[in-house]
C-alpha positions as CSV (number, residue, x, y, z in Angstrom):
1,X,206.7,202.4,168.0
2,X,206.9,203.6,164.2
3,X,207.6,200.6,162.0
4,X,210.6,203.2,160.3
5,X,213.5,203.6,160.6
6,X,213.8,206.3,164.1
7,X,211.5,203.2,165.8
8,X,214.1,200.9,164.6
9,X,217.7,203.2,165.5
10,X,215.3,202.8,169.0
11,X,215.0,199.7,169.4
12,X,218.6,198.6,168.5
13,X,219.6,201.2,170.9
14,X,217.8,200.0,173.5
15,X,219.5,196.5,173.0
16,X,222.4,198.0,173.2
17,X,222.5,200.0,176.7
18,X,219.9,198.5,178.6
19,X,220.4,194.8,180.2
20,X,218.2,196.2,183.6
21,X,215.1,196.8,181.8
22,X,212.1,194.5,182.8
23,X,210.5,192.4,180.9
24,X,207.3,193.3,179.8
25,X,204.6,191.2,181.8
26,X,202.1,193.8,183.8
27,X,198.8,195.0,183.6
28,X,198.5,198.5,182.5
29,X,196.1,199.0,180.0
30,X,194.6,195.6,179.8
31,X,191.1,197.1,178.6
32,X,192.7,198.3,175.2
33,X,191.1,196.1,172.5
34,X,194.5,194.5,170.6
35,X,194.3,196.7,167.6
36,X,193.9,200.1,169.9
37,X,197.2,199.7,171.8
38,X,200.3,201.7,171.6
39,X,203.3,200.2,170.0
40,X,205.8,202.4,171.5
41,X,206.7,205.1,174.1
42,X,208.2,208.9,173.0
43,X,210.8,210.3,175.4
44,X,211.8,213.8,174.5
45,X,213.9,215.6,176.8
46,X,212.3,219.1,177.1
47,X,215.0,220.6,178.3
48,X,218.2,220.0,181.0
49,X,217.0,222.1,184.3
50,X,219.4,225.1,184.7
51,X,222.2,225.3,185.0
52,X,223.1,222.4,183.4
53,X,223.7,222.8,179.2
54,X,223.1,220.2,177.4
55,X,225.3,217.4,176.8
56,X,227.3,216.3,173.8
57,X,230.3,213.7,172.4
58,X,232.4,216.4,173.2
59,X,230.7,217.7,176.4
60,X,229.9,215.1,178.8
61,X,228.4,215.1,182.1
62,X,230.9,214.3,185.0
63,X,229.9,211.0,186.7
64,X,228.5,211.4,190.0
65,X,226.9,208.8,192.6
66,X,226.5,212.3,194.9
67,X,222.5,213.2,195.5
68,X,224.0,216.7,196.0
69,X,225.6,216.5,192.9
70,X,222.7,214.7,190.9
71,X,221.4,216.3,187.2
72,X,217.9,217.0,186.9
73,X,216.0,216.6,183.4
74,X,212.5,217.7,182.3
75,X,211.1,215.4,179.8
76,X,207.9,215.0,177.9
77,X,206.1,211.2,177.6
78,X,204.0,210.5,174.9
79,X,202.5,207.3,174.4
80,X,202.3,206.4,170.3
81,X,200.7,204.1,167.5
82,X,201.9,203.0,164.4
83,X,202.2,205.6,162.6
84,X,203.9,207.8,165.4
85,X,200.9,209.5,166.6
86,X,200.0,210.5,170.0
87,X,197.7,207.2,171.2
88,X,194.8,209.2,173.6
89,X,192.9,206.1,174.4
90,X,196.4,205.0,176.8
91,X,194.2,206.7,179.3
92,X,192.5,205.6,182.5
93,X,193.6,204.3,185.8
94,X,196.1,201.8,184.4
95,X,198.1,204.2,182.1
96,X,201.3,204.6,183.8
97,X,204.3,204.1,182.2
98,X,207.8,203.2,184.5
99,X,211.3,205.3,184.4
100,X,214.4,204.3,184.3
101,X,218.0,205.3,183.5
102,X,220.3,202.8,181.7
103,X,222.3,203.5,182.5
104,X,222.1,204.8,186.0
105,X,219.6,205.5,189.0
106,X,216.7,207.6,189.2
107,X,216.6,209.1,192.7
108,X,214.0,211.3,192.2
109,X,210.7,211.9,190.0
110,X,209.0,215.0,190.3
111,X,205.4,215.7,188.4
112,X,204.2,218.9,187.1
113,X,201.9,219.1,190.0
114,X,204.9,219.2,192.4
115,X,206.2,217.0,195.0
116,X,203.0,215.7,195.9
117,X,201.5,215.1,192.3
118,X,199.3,212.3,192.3
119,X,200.5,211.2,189.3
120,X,203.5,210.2,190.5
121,X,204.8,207.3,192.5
122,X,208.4,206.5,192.8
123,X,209.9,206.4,189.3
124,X,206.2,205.4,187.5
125,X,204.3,208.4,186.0
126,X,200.3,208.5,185.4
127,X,199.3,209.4,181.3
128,X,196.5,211.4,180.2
129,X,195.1,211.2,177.3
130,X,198.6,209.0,176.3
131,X,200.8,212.0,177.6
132,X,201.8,213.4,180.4
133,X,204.6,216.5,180.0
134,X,206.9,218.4,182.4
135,X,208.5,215.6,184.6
136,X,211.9,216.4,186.2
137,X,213.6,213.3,186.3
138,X,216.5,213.2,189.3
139,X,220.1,211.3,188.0
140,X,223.2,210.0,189.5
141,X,225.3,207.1,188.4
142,X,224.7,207.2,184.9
143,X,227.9,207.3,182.4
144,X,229.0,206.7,178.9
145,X,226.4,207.3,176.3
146,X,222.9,207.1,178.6
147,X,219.4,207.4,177.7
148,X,215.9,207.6,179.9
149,X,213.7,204.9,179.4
150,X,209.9,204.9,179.4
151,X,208.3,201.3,179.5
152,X,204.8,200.1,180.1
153,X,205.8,197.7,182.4
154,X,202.0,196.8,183.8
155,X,202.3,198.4,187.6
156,X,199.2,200.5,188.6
157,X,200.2,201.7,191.8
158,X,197.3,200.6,194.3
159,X,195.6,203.3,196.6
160,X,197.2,204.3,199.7
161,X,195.6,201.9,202.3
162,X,193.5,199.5,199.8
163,X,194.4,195.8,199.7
164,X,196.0,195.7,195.8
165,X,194.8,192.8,193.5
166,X,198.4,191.7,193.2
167,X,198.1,190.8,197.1
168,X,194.2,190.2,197.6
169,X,194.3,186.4,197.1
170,X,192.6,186.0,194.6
171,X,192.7,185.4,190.5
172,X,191.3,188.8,189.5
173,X,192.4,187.8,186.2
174,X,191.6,184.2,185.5
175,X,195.1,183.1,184.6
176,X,195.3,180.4,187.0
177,X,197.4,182.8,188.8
178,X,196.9,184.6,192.1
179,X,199.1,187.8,193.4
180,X,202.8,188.6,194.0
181,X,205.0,186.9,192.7
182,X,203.6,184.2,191.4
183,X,201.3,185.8,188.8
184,X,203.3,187.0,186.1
185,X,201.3,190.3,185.8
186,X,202.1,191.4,189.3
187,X,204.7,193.5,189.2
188,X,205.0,194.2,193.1
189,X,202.6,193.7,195.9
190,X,200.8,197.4,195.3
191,X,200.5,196.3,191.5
192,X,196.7,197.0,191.4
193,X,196.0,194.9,188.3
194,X,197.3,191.5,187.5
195,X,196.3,191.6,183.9
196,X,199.0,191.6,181.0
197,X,200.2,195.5,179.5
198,X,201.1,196.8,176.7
199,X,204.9,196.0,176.3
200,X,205.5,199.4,174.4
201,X,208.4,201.5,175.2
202,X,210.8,203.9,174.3
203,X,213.8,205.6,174.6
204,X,215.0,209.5,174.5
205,X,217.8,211.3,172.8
206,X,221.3,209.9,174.3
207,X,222.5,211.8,177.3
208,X,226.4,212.0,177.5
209,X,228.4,211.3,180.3
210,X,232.0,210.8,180.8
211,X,233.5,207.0,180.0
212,X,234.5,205.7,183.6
213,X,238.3,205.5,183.9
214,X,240.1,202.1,186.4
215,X,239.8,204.7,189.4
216,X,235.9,205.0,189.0
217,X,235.4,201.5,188.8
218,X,237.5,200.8,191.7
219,X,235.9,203.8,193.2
220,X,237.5,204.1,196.8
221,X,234.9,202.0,198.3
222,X,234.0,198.0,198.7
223,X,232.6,197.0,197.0
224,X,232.8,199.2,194.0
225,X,229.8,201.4,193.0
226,X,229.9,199.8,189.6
227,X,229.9,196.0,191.0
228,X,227.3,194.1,188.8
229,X,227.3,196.5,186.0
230,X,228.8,196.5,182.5
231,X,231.4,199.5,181.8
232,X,233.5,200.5,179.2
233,X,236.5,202.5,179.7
234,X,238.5,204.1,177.1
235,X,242.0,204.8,176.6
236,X,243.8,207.8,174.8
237,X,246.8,210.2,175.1
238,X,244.9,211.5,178.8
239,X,243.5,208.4,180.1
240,X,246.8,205.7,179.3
241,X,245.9,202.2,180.4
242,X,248.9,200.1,180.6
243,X,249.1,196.3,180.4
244,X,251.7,195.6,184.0
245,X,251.3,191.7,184.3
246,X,250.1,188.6,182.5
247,X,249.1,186.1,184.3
248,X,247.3,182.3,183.8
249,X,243.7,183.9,184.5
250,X,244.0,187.6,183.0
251,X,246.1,190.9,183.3
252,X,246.5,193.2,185.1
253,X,246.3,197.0,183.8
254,X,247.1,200.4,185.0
255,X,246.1,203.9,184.6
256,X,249.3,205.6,184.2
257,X,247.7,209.1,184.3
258,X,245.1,208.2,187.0
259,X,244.6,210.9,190.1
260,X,247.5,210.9,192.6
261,X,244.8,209.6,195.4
262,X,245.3,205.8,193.6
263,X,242.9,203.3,192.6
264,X,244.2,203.1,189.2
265,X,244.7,199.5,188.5
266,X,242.5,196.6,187.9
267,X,242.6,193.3,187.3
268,X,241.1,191.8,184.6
269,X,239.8,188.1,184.7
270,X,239.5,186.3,181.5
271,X,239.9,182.3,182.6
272,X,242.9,182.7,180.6
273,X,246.0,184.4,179.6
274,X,245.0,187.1,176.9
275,X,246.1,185.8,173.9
276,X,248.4,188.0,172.7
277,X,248.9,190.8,175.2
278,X,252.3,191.4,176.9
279,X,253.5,193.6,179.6
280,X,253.9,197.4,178.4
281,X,251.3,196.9,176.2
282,X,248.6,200.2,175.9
283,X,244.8,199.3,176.0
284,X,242.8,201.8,173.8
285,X,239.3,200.2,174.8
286,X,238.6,197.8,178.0
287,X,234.8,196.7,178.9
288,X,233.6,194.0,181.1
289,X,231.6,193.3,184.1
290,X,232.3,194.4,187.3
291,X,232.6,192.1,190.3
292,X,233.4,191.8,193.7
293,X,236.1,188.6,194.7
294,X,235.9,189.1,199.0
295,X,237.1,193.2,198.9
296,X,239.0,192.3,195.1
297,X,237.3,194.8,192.5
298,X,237.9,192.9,188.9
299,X,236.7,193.1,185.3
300,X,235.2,189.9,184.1
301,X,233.7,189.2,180.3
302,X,236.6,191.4,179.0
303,X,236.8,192.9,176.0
304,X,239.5,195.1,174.8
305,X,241.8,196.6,172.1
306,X,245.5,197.2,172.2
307,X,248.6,199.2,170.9
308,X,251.3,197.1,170.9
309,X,254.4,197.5,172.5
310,X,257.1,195.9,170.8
311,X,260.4,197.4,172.1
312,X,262.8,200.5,173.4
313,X,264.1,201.1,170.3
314,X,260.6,200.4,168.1
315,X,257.8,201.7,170.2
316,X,259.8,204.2,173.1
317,X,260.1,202.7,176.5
318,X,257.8,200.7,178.4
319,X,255.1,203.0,179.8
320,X,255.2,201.0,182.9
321,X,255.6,202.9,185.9
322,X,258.3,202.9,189.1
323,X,257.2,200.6,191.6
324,X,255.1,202.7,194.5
325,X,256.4,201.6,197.8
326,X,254.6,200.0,199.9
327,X,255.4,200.7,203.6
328,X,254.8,199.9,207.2
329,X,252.7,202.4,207.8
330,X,250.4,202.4,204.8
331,X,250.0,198.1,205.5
332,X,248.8,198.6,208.7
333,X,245.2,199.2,207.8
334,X,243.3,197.9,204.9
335,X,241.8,201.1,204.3
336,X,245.1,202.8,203.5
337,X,245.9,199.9,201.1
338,X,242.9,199.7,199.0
339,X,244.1,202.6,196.6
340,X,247.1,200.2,195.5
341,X,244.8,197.1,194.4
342,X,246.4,195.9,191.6
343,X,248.9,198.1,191.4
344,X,252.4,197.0,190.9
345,X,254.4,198.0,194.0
346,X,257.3,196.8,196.3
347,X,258.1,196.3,199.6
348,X,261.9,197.2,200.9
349,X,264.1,195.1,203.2
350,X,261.2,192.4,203.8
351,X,261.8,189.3,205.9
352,X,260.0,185.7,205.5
353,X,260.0,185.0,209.5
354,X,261.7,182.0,210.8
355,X,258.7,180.4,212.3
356,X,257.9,178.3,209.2
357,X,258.6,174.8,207.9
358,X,257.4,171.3,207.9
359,X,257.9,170.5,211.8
360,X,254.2,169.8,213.5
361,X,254.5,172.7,216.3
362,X,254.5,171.9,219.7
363,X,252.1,173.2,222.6
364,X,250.1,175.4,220.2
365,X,253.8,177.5,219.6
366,X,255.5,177.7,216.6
367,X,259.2,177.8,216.4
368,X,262.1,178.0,214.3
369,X,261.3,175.7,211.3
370,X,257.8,174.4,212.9
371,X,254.6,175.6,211.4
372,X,252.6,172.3,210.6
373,X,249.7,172.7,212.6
374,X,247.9,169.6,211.1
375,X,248.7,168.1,214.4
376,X,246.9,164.4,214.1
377,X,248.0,164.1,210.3
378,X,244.4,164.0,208.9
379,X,245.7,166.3,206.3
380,X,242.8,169.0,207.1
381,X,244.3,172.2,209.8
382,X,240.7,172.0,211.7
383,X,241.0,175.4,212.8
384,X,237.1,176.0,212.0
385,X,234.2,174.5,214.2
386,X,231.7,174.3,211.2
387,X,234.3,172.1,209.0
388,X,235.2,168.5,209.2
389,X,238.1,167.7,211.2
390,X,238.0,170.8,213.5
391,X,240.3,170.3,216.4
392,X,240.7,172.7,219.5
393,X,244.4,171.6,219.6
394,X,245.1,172.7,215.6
395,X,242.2,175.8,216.4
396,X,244.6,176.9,219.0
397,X,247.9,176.5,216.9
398,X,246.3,178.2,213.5
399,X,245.4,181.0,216.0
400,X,249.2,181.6,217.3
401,X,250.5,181.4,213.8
402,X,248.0,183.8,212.7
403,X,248.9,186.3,215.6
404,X,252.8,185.4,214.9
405,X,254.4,187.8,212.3
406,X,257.1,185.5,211.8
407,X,255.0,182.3,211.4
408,X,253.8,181.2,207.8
409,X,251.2,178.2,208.4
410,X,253.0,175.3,206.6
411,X,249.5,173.1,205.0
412,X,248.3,176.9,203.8
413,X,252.0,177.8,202.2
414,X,251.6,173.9,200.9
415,X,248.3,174.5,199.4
416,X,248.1,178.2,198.2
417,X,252.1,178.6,197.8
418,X,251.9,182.0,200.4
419,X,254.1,182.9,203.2
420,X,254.4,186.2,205.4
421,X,256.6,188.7,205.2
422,X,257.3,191.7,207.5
423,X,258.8,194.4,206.8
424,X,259.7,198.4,208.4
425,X,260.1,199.4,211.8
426,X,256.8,198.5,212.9
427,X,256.6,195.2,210.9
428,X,253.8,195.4,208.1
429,X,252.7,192.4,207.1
430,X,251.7,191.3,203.5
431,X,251.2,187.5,202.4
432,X,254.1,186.9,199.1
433,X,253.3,185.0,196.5
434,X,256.6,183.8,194.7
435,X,254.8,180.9,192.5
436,X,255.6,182.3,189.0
437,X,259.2,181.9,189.9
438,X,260.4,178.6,190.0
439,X,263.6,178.3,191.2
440,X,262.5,180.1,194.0
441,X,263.4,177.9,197.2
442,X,261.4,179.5,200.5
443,X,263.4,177.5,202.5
444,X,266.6,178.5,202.3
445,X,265.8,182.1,202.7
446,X,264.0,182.4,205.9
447,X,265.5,184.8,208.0
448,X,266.8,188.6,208.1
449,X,269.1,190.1,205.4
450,X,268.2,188.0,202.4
451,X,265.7,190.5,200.3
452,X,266.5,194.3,199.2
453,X,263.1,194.7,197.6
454,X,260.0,192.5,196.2
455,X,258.2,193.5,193.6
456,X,254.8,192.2,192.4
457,X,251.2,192.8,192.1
458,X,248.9,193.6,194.8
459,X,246.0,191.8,195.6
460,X,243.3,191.8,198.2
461,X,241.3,188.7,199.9
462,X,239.6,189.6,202.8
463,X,239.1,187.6,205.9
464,X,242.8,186.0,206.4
465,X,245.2,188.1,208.4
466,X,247.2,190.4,206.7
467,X,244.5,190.8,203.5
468,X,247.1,191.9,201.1
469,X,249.3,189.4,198.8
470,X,251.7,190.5,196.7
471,X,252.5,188.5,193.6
472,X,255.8,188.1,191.9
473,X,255.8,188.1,188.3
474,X,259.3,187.0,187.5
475,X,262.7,186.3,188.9
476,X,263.3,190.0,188.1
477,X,260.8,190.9,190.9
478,X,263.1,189.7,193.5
479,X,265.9,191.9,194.4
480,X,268.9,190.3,197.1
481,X,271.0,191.6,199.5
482,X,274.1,192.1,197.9
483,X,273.1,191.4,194.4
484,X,275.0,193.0,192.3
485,X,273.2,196.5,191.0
486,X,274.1,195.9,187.1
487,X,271.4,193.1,186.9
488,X,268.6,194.7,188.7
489,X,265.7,195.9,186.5
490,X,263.7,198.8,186.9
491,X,260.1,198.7,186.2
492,X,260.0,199.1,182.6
493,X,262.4,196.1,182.2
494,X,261.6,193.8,185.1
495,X,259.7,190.9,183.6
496,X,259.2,192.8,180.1
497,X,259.6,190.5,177.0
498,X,260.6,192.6,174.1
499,X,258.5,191.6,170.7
500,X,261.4,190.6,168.6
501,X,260.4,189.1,164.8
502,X,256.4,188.7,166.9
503,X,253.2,189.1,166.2
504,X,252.0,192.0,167.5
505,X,248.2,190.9,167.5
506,X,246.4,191.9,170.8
507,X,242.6,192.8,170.4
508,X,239.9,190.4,171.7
């Protein structure tokens, strides 16, 4: 790469977008005396193949993890020295050069030969004479400001039906080292060389693709299509993100102007509670890493910036939205309840069943006030075969409280502070969470007609029966029968702390 200033806007660039790249340890070009080899790799993009135009800040691709719906881009690859000339002597068996999208997924390399060109194999391209021009490059899952990446990452792709140096068993390259993985040239078994390469690489012009917003992160699937990457999603008059809980580990946020299909909320983890953030607060930026928590899509690392909301008269009102209900019907399948992870939602006329309390059950049954099913007092419910203190007895009884809609397991509401509630015609079930509200005394309101509506947050665990818990934010979340209407809070009040004579700081 130029020692100037384009080979150093490169290099920082690359830093910036690309955490998959490889590290350079192959064996491409291992004959090239030390002073001969290229310093760097020129990407241009020739041209985006029709009918695509080409992309800009204010003309960004859509983001797409659809083959049918892939882009397609023709680039040039020109290996270079120092002082940015083409480098011929790159040439030879081992001058390939590997592709990659950061970021995003190449699908798809196609040579100027055709489908069949020798000179490629999967995303690696053959140089000639330090160049090699016309490939079409095949895209899908890139976003935000992407680039294609060239790198001489040391694979030479071995003949078709030849044993490969990198798996012959022997030190071709006197290292001390023999094949894959456990030479450190080998890039994969094929790798026909195990000496070192060149290291050089480069990047091309930025490709622009849309920011992801909450709904493409949670994506409608599970995991996400974004789990283990880095995203940043930002927030504006179309795309309002909306802080709708705080809670001892993070926040959670919502897309106010997400599609009306869902999967507009997220939780974000931070350890913590965000310094500084409240309820009704707007996020302007949000980035993190994406993760996967059994079927619970959240945004880890955070970073983000806010507008804060400081009150009805000062900033408008909350930009919290009303409470979707959630009902029968939509909790009897996970699949159906996926698009309201996160969310903030209710649940109408819902009943904590009357099977539940400290009594040990009897012949495997619970009952009115019996749920204990830690039925020799070890303190462990050994309801699993490959755990100490299994018991066929407490296996048995775990498994009729499980299958009871009315039954809340006593040592699991001791330990995780859930019970069940059902609620509609059919009796959905969600798990309820009332552990930010402490006066709240589960005991004493067992039983039909005590609730009008919970409120909370909706989260997602999968492998207990139901999958769903809602958590309660505040005392406000928790509407009774017969409370009187004049001090029950909609959604833009419910648990909302107006910033009166605060600091309004709220960017991490």
């Amino acid at each position: 790469m130029l020692r100037s200033q384009r080979s150093l806007l490169s290099r920082i660039a690359l830093l910036a977008v690309i955490a998959a790249v490889p590290a350079a340890h192959g064996c491409s070009s291992s004959a090239l005396p030390l002073l001969d080899r290229p310093t760097g790799i020129r990407v241009d993009i020739a041209t985006p193949v029709a009918p695509d135009l080409p992309s800009s800040p204010a003309n960004r691709y859509p983001i797409t993890f659809r083959p049918e719906e892939a882009k397609t881009f023709q680039i040039d690859v020109t290996v270079i020295d120092a002082q940015g000339n083409p480098r011929t002597s790159f040439d030879g068996r081992e001058a390939w050069v590997r592709l990659q999208m950061a970021p995003g997924q190449i699908v798809d390399v196609v040579g100027p030969a055709g489908v069949n060109d020798p000179d490629v194999v999967g995303a690696n391209v053959h140089l000639k004479n330090g160049q090699i021009k016309g490939v079409k490059v095949v895209v899908i899952g890139a976003y935000g400001d992407s680039r294609l990446v060239a790198q001489d990452v040391g694979f030479v792709p071995a003949a078709p039906n030849t044993v490969a140096q990198c798996q012959n068993g022997i030190d071709d390259d006197g290292n001390g080292l023999a094949d894959y993985p456990v030479d450190p040239g080998c890039y994969f078994l094929n790798d026909d060389s195990e000496g070192p390469g060149t290291a050089a690489y480069g990047v091309s012009p930025t490709i622009y693709y849309a920011f992801p917003r909450i709904h493409d992160v949670q994506g409608g699937t599970s995991p996400s299509r974004f789990v283990s990457k880095q995203v940043e999603i930002l927030g504006d008059d179309t795309k309002r993100m909306v802080v709708t809980s705080i809670t001892n580990d993070g926040m959670y946020v919502t897309d106010i102007d997400g599609p009306a299909t869902g999967f507009n909320s997220l939780f974000v983890y931070n350890f913590n509670a965000p310094y500084g953030v409240r309820a009704c607060d707007k996020l302007t930026r949000l980035a993190g890493n994406v993760s996967n928590f059994f079927g619970f899509t959240e945004l880890g690392t955070p970073g983000w910036a806010t507008t804060a909301w400081i009150s009805d008269e000062r900033s408008g009102p909350c930009p919290i939205p009303d409470f979707p209900e959630i009902t029968d019907a939509l909790a009897a399948a996970n699949a159906t309840m996926q698009p309201y992870s996160s969310a903030l939602v209710k649940v109408v006329n819902p009943t904590i069943g009357t099977h539940f309390g400290p009594k040990k059950v009897e012949n495997s049954l619970p009952s009115d006030g019996a749920s204990n099913c830690d039925l020799n007092g070890d303190g462990v419910v050994g309801f699993s075969s490959t755990k100490s203190g299994f018991s066929d007895l407490e296996k048995a009884c775990n498994d009729a409280c499980s299958a009871d809609e009315s039954c809340s397991e006593w040592n699991n509401f001791q330990g995780r502070g859930t019970v069940k509630i059902k609620f509609g015609v059919s009796n959905g079930l969600l798990f309820f969470d009332p552990g930010q509200i402490p006066t709240f005394d589960v005991l004493s309101l067992v039983g039909p007609n005590k609730f009008a509506e919970i409120r909370g947050t909706l989260r997602v665990f999968l492998g207990p029966t139901p999958a769903f818990t809602l958590q309660s934010r505040c005392a406000d979340d928790v509407v009774y029968v017969g409370q009187d209407p004049t001090t029950i809070k909609d959604a833009k009040h419910a648990c909302v702390h107006p910033r009166v004579g605060a600091d309004a700081e709220g960017t991490n």
